[in-house]
N, C-alpha and C positions, 0 to 999 in steps of 0.2 A: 302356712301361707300356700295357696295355690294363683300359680298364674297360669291363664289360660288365654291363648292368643294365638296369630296367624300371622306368616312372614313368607312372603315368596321376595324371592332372589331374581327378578329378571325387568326386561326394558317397562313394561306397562309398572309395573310395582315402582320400580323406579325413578318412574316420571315425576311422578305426585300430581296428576292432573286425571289419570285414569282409570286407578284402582283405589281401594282402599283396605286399611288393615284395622284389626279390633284388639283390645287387650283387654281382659278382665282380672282383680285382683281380686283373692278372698283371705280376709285375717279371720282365726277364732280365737283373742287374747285370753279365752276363759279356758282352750285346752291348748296351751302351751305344754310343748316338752319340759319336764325337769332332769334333774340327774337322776333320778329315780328311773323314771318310766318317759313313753313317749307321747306323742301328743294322739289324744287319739277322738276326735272330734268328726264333723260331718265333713270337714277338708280329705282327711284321714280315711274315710270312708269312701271319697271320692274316689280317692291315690289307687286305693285297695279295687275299685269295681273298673276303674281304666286300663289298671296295668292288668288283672283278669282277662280283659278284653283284645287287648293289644298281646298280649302275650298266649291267648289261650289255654292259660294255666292259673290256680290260684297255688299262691307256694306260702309255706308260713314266713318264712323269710321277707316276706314283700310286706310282713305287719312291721317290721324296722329298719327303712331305708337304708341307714348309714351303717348297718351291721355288714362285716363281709364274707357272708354268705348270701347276703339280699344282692352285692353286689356282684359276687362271682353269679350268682344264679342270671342274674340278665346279663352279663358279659358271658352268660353259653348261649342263654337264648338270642343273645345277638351273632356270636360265629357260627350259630346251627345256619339261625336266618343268611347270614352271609354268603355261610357253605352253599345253600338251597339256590341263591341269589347268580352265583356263579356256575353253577352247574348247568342252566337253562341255556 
């Protein structure tokens, strides 16, 4: 499943008279995860070419989200960012 959408936090968002927000869902029931293996579909492939993007890295880790090494690896790339964020 991939959701893909947009949420500001502030007075015009707020209102509901002045902004608006979008949401898109995407299912592929045909490459569901099993206990085996992961799902690995054009969602899947999405997952893979965003977080590339956003991260400027591709890691093999990032092929199974909920492994924790996928997870430690963006909890560095997020205190690196952080570090980088605070030092300016």
């Amino acid at each position: 499943v991939a959701l893909i959408g947009t949420a500001n936090i502030n007075q015009r968002s707020m209102d509901g008279c002045r902004d608006s927000e979008i949401m898109m869902t995407s299912w592929q029931p045909d490459h569901l995860a099993t206990e085996e293996t992961i799902a690995k579909g054009d969602i899947h492939a999405f997952r893979l070419h965003i977080w590339a993007s956003i991260t400027g890295q591709i890691n093999e880790a990032f092929r199974n989200p909920s492994c924790h090494e996928c997870v430690n690896a963006m909890n560095k790339i997020a205190d690196q960012n952080w570090q980088k964020y605070i030092a300016d």
